[in-house]
N, C-alpha and C positions, 0 to 999 in steps of 0.2 A: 682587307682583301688579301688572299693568300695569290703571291707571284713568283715564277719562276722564269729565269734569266737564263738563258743562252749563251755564251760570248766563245769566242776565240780565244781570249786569255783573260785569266783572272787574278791581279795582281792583289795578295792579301794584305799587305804590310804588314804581317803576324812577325811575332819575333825570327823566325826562323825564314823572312822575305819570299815565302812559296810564292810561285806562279804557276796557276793550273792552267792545263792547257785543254781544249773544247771544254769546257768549265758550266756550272753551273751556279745561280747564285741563290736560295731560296730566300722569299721575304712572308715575313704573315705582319701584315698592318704597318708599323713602325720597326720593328724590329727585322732582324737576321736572322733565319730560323737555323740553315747550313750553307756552305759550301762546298766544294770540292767537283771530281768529273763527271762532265753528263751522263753515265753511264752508270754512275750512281750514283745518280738525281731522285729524288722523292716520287715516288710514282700515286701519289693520291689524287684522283679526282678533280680533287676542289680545286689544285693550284690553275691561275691562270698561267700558259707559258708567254712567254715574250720574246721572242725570235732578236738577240743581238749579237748573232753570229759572225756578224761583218764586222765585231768592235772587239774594242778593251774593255773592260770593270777595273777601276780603280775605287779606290776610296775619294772622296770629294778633298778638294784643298783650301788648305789654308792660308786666310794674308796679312800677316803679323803684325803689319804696320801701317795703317791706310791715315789720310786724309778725307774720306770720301767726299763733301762737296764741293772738293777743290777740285772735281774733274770740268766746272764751269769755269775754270781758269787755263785749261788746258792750250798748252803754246801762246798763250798769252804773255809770258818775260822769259823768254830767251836770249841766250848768249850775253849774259850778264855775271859778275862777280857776285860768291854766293852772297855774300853781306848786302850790296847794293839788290841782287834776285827780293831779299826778304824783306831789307828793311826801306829800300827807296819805291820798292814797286810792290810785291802781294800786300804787307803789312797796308798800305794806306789802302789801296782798290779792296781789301778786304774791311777795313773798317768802314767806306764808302757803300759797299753795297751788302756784305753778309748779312741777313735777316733769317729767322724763320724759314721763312718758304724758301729762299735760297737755298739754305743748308738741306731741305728737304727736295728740291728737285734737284739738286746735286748728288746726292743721294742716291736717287732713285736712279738717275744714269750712271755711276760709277755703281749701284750692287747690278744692274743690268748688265754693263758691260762685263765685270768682273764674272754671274752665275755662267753669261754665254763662255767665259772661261774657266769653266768650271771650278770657280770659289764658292763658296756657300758660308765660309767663318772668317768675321775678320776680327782685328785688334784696332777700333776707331780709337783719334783724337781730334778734338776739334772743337768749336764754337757754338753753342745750342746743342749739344752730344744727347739730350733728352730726347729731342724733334727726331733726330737720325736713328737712334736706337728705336723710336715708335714707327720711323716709316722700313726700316730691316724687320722687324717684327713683322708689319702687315705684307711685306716680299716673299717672306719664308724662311728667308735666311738666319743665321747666328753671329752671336760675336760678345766682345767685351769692346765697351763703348763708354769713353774715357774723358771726363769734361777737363777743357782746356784750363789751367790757372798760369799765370805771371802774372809779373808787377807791372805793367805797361797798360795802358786804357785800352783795352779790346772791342770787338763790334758785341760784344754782348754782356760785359763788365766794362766798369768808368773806373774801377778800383780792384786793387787785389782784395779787399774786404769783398766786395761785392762778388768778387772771382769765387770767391773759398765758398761762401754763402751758396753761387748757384752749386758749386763743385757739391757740398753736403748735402743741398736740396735732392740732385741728382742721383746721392748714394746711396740717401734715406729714404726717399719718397717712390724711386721707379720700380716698379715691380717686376721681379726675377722671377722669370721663368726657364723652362728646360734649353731654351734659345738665344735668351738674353740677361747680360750680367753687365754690371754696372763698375765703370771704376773711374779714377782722375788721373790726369797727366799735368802735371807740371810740365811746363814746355822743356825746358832747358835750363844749364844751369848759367847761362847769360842772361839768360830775362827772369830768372827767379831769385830770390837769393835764397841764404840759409835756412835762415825762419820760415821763409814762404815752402818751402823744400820738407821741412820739420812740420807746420800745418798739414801740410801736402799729406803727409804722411800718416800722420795721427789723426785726420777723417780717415783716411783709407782703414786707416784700424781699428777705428771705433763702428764700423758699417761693414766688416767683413769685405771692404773692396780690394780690385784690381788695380794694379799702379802702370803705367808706361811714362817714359821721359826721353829726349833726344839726349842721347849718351856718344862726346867725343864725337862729333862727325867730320870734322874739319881738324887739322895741322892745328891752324889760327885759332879755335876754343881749345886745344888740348895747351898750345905753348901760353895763351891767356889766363885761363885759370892758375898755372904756376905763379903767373905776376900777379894774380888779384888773389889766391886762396893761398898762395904757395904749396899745393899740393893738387894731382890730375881730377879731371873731371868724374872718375870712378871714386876716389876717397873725398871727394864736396860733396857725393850724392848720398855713399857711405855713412858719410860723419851725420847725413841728418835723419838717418833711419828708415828712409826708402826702401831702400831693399830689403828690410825685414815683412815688408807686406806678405800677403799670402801668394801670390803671384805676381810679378813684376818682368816686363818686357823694355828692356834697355835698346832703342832702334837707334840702328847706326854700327856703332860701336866698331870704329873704326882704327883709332888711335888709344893705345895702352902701351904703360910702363910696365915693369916687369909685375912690381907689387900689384898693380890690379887684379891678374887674372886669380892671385889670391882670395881678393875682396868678389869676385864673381862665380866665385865655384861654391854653388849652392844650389841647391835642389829647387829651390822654391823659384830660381831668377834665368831667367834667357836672353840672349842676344838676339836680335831681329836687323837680320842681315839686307840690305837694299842695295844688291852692287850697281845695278844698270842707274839707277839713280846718284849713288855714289861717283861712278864713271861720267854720268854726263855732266854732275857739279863739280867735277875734277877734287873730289875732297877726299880718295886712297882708294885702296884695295882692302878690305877688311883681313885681319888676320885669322882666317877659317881653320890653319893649319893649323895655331898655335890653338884657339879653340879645341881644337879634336885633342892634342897633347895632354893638354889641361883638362877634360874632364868635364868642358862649359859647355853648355845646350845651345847650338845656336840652332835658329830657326828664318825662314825669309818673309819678305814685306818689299811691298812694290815703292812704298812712302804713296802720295798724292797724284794725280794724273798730269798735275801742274811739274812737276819736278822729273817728270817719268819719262816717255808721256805717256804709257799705258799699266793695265791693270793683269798682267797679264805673267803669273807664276812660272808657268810653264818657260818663257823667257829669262827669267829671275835661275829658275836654276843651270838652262843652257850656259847663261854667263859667267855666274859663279863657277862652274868648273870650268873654262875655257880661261879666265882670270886668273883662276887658283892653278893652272899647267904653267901659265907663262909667267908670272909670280913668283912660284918655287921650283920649277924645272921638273916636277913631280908630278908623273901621269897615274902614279897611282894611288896616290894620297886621302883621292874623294869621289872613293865607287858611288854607281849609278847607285846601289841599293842606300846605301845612308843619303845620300841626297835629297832622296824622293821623301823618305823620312821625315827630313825639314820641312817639306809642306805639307804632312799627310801625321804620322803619328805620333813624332815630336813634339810636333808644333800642337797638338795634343796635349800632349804632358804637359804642355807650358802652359796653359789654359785650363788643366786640372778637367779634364775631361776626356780624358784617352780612356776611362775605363766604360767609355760609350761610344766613342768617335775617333777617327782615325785610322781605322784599320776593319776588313771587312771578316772579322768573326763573329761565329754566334751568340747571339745573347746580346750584341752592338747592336746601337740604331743603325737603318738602311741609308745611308748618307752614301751616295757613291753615282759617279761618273760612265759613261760608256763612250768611247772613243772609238770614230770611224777609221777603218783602221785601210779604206778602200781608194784613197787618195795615190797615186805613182808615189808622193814623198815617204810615205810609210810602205814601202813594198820592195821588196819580200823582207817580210818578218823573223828575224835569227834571233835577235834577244831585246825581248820586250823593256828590260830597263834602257839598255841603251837609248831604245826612239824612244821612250819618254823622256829622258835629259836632253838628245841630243836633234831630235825630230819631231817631236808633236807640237804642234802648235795650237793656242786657246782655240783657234778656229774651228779644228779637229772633234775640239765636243762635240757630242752631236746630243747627248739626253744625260741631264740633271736631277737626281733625285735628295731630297730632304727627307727625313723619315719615312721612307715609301713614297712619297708623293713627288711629283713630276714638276719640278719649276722652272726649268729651260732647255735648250736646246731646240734642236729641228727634225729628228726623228720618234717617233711616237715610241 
């Protein structure tokens, strides 16, 4: 069905950050047919209009780093040391009850929560990643969904053998489509080692997969790996060929030496930034600045609902720049427009899918948000980047679309 959109403002994410203002957005089915101002809107017949004159159009967003079933752990271990958070409390309660159906009605609550925030693409890791990528298929959603491996007896591997095994089952056997793509994670380089890291790696490449790993999150893995590898967390992951995949999202990535951001400047690898998560586990401030210097693609991720406690971008990037002011003393380091970037057509690129998604031009699939823009908090409207970093809130969605089609919110 051919539709035409109304808004207030139309934020494109196109290289040149246009924002049209009484804006239209045309769609035919799946696709984007135009944009630009109502006034030179398509005037055929056929189009149905759609009256979202009280909103925003964004492009939908992205969450580069999730846990999804771990939102059924949510404020469940608090105020605890990050070592003791993982390894005295989730690790065991997760080997005790994750199943199947867990991971799938965890699932189902954190993509729920996350579309009413208008996410619709994520970057999963996790435990049964097969189950989760089937039940985000039947939601509407997309993503790369990334089976957990380490060396340690997990709720759904007794062995790293048996890890790798379902990790290949997963890479070889799920079927890809326009929505969903299949990769592995290796946890960390604590709980993997070299070889496991090197496996890790050469399934990913033998299956055209996606790679994620927890990269640096903590002081304590950055100064440990020196004692146990004698070299940082970025050249362990290096030296076993990881980051040669075809896409790879390093989440965290909080602690780097100089040489790193060497070993990171590569087209094919992103950083997946999670400050508010970061902040609550007292494990740093990511270095955003020295990313932008450097050349390195970072992009954001909320992590798990357990560590968070919400799913909620829109807060991920408020924080990030309020962090990155007080940080570096630098108010202008991290405009509203690249920001928004990181969850919208960047975080694209890092997923090898910006030449569909991400940004609302013609010829893109129709993936894009509308934002009530009629709340006191958003009033009066001067510059529509600004109240998206520093004003809108998940709540503010009010209507979700996937290729044309309408999967959340609360306005028709």
């Amino acid at each position: 069905m051919k539709k035409l959109f109304r808004a207030q403002h139309l934020v494109t994410c196109n290289p040149d950050h246009q924002v049209i203002q009484d804006a239209f957005l045309a769609i035919d089915g799946k696709k984007i047919v135009d944009v630009g101002p109502w006034k030179k809107r398509p005037k055929a017949r056929s189009f149905k209009i759609v009256d979202a004159s009280y909103g925003m159009i964004t492009p939908t967003l992205f969450n580069l780093h999730t846990h999804l079933p771990m939102s059924l752990l949510r404020g469940i271990a608090e105020d605890q040391k990050l070592e003791d958070w993982l390894f005295k409390t989730i690790l065991p309660l997760e080997k005790k009850h994750v199943s199947p159906s867990f991971v799938k009605k965890g699932a189902e609550l954190a993509i729920r929560e996350s579309i009413r925030n208008g996410v619709t693409f994520f970057c999963d890791m996790y435990f049964y990643e097969t189950d989760i990528a089937k039940t985000a298929e039947k939601m509407g959603v997309r993503g790369v969904f990334c089976q957990n491996v380490w060396d340690i007896d997990s709720p759904d591997s007794k062995s790293v053998d048996e890890c790798l095994s379902r990790a290949e089952k997963h890479l070889k056997t799920f079927p890809r489509s326009d929505r969903i793509i299949p990769g592995i994670a290796p946890h960390a380089i604590y709980t993997t080692s070299l070889k496991t890291l090197q496996q890790s790696a050469d399934l990913a490449k033998a299956h055209n997969g996606y790679g994620m790993i927890h990269l640096s999150e903590t002081k304590t893995e950055f100064n440990d790996s020196f004692k146990n590898f004698g070299r940082s967390p970025t050249a362990q992951v290096a030296a076993s060929g990881f980051l040669d995949l075809k896409h790879v999202i390093l989440a965290h990535s909080v602690w780097m030496e100089d040489q790193d951001y060497k070993l990171l400047k590569r087209p094919n690898v992103s950083v997946a930034l999670n400050p508010q998560c970061n902040a609550k586990l007292a494990s740093g401030i990511p270095p955003v600045d020295r990313y932008r210097k450097e050349g390195i693609r970072f992009v954001l991720g909320t992590d798990g609902a357990c560590s968070n406690n919400n799913l909620d971008i829109f807060e991920e990037m408020n924080f990030l720049s309020k962090i990155h002011h007080v940080s570096t003393g630098d108010l202008t380091g991290l405009p509203g427009p690249e920001l928004f970037d990181a969850a919208t057509i960047r975080a694209a690129e890092a997923v090898g899918v910006s030449d569909r998604l991400g940004s609302l031009e013609p010829g893109k699939e129709a993936d894009f948000l509308i934002i009530d823009l009629r709340s006191a908090h958003l009033q009066p409207m001067h510059n529509p980047y600004a109240y998206l970093i520093y004003s809108v809130r998940g709540s503010d969605v009010s209507s979700v679309y996937v290729q044309g089609n309408r999967i959340g919110g609360h306005v028709s």
